[in-house]
TORGU-567774 format. One record per residue (C-alpha): chain; x, y, z. Coordinates in nm, 2 decimals, always signed. Layout:
BEGIN
cadena  X  Y  Z
A  X  Y  Z
...
***
This chain:
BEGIN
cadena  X  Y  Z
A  -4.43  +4.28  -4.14
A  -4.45  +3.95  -3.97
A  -4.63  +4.00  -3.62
A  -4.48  +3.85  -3.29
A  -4.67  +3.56  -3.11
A  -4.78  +3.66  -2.77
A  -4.55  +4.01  -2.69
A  -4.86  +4.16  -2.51
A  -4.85  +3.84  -2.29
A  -4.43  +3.78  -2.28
A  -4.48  +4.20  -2.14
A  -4.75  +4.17  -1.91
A  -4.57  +3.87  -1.70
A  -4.20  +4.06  -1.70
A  -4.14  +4.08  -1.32
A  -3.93  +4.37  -1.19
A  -3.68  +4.26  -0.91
A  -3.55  +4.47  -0.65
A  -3.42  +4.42  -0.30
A  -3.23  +4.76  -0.12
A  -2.89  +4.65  -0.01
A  -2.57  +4.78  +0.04
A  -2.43  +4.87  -0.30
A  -2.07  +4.93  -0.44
A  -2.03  +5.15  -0.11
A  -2.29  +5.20  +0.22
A  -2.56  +5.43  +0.09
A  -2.79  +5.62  +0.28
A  -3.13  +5.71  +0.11
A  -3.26  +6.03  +0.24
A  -3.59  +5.99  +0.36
A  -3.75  +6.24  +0.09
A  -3.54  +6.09  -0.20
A  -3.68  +5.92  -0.48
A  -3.55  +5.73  -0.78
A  -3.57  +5.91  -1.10
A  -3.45  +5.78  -1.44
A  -3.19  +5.95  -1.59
A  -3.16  +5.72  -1.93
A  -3.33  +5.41  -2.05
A  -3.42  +5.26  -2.39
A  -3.73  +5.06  -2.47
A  -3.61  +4.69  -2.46
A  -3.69  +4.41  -2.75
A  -3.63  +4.10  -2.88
A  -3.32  +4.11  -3.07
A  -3.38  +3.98  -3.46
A  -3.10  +3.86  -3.62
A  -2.96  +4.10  -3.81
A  -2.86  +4.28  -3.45
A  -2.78  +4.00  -3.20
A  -2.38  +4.04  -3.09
A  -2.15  +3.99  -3.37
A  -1.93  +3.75  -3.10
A  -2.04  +3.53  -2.83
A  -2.09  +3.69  -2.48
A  -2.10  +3.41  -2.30
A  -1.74  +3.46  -2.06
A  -1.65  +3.78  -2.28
A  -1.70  +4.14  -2.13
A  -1.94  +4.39  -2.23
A  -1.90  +4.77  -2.23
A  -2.13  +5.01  -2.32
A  -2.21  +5.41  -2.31
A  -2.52  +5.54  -2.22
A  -2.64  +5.94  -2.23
A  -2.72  +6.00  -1.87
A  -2.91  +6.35  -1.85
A  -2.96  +6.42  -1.46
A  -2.68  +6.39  -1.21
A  -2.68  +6.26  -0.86
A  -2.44  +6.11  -0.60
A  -2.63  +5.73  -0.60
A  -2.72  +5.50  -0.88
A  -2.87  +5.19  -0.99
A  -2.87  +4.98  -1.31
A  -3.10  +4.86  -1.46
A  -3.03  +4.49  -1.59
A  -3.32  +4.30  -1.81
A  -3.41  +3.93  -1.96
A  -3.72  +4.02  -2.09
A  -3.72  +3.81  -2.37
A  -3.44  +3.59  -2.31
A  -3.54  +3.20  -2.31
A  -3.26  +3.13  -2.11
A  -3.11  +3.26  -1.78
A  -2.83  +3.57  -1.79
A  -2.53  +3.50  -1.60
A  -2.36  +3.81  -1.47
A  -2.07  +3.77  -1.34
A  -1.94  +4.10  -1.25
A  -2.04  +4.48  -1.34
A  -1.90  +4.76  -1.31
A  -1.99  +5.17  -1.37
A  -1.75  +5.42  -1.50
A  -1.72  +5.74  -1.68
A  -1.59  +5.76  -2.02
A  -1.30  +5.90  -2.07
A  -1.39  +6.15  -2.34
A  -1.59  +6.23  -2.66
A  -1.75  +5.85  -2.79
A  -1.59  +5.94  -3.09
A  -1.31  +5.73  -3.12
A  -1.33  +5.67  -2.78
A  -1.18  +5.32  -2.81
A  -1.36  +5.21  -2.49
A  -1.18  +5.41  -2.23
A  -1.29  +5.46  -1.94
A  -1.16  +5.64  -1.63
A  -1.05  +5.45  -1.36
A  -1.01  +5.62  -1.09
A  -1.39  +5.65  -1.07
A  -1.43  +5.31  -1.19
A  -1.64  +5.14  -0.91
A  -1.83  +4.75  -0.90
A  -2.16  +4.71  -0.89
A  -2.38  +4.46  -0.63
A  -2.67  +4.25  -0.64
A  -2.85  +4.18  -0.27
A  -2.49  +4.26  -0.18
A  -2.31  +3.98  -0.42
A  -2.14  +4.09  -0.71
A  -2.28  +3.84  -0.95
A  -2.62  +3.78  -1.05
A  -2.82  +3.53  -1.25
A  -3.17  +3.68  -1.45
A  -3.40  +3.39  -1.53
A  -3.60  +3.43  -1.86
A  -3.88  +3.69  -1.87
A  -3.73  +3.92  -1.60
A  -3.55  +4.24  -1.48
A  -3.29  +4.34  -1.20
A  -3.22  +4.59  -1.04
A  -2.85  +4.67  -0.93
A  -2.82  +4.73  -0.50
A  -2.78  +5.16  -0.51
A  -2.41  +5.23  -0.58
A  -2.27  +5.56  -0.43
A  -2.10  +5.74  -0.74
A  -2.07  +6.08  -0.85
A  -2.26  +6.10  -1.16
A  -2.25  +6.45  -1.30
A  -2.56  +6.59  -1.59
A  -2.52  +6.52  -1.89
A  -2.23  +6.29  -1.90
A  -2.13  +5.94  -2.09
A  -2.17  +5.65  -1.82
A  -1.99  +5.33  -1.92
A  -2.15  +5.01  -1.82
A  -1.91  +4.70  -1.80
A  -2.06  +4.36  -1.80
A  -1.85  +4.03  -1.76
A  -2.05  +3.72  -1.84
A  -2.12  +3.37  -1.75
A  -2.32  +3.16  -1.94
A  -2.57  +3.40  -2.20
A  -2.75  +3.34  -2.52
A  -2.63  +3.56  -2.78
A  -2.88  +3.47  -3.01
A  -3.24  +3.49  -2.83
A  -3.14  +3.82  -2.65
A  -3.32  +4.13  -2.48
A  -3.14  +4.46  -2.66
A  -3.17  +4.76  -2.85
A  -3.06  +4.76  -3.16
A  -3.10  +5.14  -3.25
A  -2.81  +5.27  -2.95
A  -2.63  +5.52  -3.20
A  -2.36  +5.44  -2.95
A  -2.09  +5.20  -3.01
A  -2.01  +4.92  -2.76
A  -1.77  +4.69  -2.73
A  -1.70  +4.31  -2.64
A  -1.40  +4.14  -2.52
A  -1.31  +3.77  -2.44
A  -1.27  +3.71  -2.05
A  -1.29  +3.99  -1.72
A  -1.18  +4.30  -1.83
A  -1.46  +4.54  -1.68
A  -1.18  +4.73  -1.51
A  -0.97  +4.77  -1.86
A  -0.92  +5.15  -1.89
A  -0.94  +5.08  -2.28
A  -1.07  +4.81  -2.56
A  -0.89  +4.88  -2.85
A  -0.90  +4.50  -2.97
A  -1.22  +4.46  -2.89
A  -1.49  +4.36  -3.13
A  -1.72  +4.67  -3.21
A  -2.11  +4.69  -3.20
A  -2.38  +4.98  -3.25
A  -2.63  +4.78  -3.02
A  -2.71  +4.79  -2.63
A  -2.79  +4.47  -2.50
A  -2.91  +4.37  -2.16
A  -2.92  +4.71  -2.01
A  -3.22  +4.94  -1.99
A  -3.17  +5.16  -1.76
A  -2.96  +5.40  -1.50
A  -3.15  +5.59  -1.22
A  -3.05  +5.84  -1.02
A  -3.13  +5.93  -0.64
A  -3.32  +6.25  -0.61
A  -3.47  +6.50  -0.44
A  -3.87  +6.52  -0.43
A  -3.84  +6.78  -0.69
A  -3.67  +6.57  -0.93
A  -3.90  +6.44  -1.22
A  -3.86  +6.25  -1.54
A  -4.00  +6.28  -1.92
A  -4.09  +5.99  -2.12
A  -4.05  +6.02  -2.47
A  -4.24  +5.75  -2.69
A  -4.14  +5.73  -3.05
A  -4.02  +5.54  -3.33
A  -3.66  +5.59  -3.49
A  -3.69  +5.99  -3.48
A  -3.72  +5.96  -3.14
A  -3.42  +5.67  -3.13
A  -3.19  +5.94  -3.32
A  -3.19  +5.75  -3.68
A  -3.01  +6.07  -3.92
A  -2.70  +6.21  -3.81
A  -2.33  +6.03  -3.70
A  -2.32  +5.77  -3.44
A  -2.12  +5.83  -3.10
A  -2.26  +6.20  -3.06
A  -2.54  +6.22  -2.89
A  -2.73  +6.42  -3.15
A  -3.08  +6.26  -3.06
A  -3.36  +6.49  -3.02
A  -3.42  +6.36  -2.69
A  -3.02  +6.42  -2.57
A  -3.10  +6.82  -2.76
A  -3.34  +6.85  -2.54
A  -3.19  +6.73  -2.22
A  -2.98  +6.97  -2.23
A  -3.25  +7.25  -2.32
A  -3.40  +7.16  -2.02
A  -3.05  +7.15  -1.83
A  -3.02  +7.57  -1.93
A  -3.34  +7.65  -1.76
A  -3.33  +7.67  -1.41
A  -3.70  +7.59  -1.31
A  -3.61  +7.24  -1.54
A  -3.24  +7.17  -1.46
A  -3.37  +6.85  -1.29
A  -3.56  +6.69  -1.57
A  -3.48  +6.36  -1.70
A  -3.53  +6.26  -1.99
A  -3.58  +5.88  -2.07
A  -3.60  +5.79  -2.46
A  -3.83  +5.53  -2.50
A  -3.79  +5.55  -2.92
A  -3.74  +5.20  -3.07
A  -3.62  +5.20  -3.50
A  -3.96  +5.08  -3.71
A  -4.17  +5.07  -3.38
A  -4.57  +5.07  -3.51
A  -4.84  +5.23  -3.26
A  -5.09  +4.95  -3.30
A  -4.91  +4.63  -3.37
A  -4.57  +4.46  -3.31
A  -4.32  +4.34  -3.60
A  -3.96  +4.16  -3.59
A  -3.78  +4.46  -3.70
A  -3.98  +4.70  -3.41
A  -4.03  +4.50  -3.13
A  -4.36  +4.49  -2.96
A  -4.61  +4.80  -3.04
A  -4.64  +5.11  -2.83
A  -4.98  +4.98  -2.71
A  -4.82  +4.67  -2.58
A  -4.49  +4.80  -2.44
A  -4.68  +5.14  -2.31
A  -4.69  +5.02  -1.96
A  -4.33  +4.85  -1.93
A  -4.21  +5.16  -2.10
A  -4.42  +5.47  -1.99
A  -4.59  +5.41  -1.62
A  -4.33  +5.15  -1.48
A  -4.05  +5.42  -1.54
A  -3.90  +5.54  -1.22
A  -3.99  +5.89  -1.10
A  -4.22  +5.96  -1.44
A  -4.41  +6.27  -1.41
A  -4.44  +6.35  -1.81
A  -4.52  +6.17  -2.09
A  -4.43  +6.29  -2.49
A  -4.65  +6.08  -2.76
A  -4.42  +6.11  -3.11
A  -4.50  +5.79  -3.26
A  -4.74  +5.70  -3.57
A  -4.56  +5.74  -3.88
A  -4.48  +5.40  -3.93
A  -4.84  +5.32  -3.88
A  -4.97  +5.55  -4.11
A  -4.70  +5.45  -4.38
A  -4.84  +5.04  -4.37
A  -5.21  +5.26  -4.41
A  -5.35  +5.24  -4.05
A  -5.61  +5.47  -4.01
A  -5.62  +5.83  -3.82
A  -5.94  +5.67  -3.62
A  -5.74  +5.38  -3.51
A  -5.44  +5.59  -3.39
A  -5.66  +5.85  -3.19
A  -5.81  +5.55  -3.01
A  -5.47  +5.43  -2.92
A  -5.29  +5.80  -2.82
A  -5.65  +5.85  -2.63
A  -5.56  +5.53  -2.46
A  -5.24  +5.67  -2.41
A  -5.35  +5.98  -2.28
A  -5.60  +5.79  -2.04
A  -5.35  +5.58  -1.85
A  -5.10  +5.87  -1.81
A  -5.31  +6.06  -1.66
A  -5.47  +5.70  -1.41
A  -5.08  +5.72  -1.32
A  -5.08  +6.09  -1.24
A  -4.88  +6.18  -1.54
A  -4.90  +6.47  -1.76
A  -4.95  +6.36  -2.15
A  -4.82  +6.59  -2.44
A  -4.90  +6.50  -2.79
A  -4.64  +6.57  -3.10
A  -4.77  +6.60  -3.42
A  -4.64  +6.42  -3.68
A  -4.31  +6.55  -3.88
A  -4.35  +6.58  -4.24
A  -4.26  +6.25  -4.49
A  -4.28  +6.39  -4.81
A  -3.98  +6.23  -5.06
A  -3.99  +5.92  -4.87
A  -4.16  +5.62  -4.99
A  -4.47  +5.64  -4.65
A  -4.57  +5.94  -4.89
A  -4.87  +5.91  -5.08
A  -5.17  +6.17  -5.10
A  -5.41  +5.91  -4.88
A  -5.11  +5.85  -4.63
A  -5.07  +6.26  -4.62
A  -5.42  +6.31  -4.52
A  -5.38  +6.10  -4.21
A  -5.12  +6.26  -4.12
A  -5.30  +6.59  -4.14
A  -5.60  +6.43  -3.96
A  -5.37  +6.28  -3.66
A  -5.20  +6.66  -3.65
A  -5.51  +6.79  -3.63
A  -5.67  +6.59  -3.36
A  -5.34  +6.66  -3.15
A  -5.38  +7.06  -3.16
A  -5.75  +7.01  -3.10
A  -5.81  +6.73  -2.89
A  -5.89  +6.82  -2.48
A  -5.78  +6.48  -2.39
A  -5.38  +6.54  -2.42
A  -5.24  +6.84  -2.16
A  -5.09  +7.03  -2.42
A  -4.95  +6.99  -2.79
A  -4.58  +6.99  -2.90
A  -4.63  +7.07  -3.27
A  -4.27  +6.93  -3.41
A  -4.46  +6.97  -3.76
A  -4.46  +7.29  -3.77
A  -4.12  +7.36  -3.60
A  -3.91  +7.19  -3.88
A  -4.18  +7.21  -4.20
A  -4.09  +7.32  -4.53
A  -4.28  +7.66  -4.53
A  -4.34  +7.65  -4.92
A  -4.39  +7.26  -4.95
A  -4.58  +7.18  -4.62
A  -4.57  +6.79  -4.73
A  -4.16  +6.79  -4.64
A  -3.92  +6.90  -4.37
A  -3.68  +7.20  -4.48
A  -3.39  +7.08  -4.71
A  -3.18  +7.25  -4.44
A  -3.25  +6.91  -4.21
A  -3.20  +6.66  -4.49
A  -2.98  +6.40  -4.33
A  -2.81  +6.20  -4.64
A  -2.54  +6.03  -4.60
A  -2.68  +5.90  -4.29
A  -3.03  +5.82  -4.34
A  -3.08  +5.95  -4.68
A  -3.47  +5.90  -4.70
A  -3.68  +6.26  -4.62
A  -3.83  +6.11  -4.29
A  -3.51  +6.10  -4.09
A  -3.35  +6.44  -3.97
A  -3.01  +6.57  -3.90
A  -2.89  +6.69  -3.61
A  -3.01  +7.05  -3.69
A  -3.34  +6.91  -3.75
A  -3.36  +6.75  -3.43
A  -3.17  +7.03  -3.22
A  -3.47  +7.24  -3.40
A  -3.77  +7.01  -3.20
A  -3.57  +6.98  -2.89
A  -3.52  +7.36  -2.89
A  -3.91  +7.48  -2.97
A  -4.02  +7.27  -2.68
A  -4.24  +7.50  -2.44
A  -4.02  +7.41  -2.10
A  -4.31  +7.57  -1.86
A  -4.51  +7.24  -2.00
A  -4.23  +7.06  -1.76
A  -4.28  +7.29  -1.47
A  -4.62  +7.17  -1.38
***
């Protein structure tokens, strides 16, 4: 795959903008409340099989996001990271959907409908190369809930464009101001978020989010779109059951063909260069999943390269104060990353994971979802054809099976 020019670099000088104002209404920020993420997705530049399928310039933008905590103030994330020219907001607005994504149509409802602010203005303008913050917005967010984001634009490239082409979550563009619309049934359809990356919550002290790093597993490639059938959103709601966890967040950081070691055009820049952006500069982090190196091992890398770069991992989590768990690697076999040499990294990586005493503890998704008679594949049970019909991408069984074998005390320390 072609490498990107200078994504370490274009990362390292993203500046994250923030001024407290007033936002949509006067919000008071208890004095031992913190902000805790409740969703993101890792950012990229868009290639151009996934830029918008209309212009955006002076059109309006809704999308759905799977919020996992709840709280009663929130704040949206807006980013130009690699945008060459300056994003023109002209008005946003938050929402709940209406119902099910499924044939959702874009509706929202409107009686909770509510505009967003920026240093107490409703628009905002994001030069190249950077992020904004919206001003907190009071608004009853409940757990585990669809939150609409509406976005009506002003002048906007839709062709050099920060997104995420993996949402699993359709979104929908219209020409002119319609955030308010309580439905877009002429609107033109994506399955791509784009400018947003992410919604936090106000919190209580106690309140703590997960990172999860990965590829597409982790970005929910397998089953239907518009369900929420990630193994990140699975286990969101795992952790919602448990008391001890109920105020978890859970922040999916997977990006589609993501490598470990090195950036491409289809996965955006590698999980060593987007680790800090992603991981530490998350708001109210406190753990940190590693489930990423499949990719990697399928273009040959070696197991000594990816230990260096999961120890690296490991060793700026913990500089941060975070708690690192390592996954092992799910099982490939049928897919064409399978050969006996690619295998035997894998086994190596898995190995190092359950062994290691760098990492704080092991989630061992291999052995949660393996074949039990042919160790080299995932059980036929989780095969997710039509979808993804390829042996390295699960269904939503599959994935409900990871999320669900997760040891919760890990996320009580």
């Amino acid at each position: 795959m072609k490498k990107l020019p200078a994504l370490g670099a274009l990362i390292s000088r993203i500046v994250f903008l923030y001024v407290a104002g007033f936002g949509c209404l006067p919000c008071t920020i208890a004095a031992n409340g913190h902000w805790v993420g409740t969703w993101g997705c890792g950012p990229q530049l868009v290639n151009a099989g996934n830029t918008p399928p209309v212009p955006l310039a002076f059109s309006t933008l809704r999308q759905f996001v799977p919020t996992t905590i709840g709280g009663q103030h929130l704040r949206v994330r807006f980013s130009n990271a690699y945008g060459t020219n300056a994003v023109v907001i002209q008005s946003a607005h938050v929402a709940l959907a209406s119902g099910p994504l499924t044939n959702l149509l874009g509706a929202i409802d409107t009686t909770a409908d509510k505009a967003l602010t920026f240093r107490g203005g409703t628009s905002v303008t994001i030069p190249p190369g950077e992020v904004v913050f919206s001003d907190p917005c009071d608004f009853n967010l409940p757990a585990l809930t669809n939150l609409a984001v509406s976005i009506y634009f002003g002048n906007i490239s839709s062709t050099t464009i920060n997104g995420h082409p993996g949402s699993r979550s359709t979104s929908y563009i219209q020409s002119g101001n319609t955030v308010s619309m309580a439905s877009m049934p002429s609107a033109t359809q994506t399955l791509h978020w784009y400018i947003i990356t992410g919604v936090d919550v106000l919190a209580d002290s106690s309140a703590k989010a997960v990172v999860a790093l990965g590829d597409s597993i982790t970005d929910g490639r397998g089953p239907a779109d518009n369900v929420n059938n990630r193994w990140p959103d699975f286990f969101a709601a795992y952790l919602a059951t448990n008391p001890p966890t109920s105020n978890v967040g859970v922040l999916n950081m997977g990006i589609g063909a993501n490598d470990v070691l090195v950036d491409n055009t289809t996965g955006g820049p590698g999980a060593v260069n987007r680790f800090d952006r992603d991981v530490v500069s998350q708001s109210g982090v406190r753990w940190l999943i590693v489930f990423e190196g499949v990719n990697d091992i399928g273009g040959s890398a070696s197991a000594t390269n990816l230990i260096t770069a999961y120890t690296q991992f490991a060793t700026k989590a913990h500089a941060r104060g975070l708690l690192a768990y390592g996954a092992t690697i799910t099982p490939f076999g049928g897919n064409g990353y399978y050969t006996p040499a690619h295998e035997a990294t894998r086994q190596a990586v898995n190995a190092w994971f359950r062994t290691n005493t760098i990492y704080d503890g092991v989630i061992d998704f291999d052995k949660y979802v393996r074949d039990p008679v042919t160790l080299t594949n995932f059980q036929a049970a989780f095969f997710a054809g039509p979808y993804a019909n390829d042996w390295l991408h699960m269904n939503a069984a599959g994935y409900q099976t990871m999320a669900t074998n997760i040891d919760l005390s890990l996320f009580t320390r």
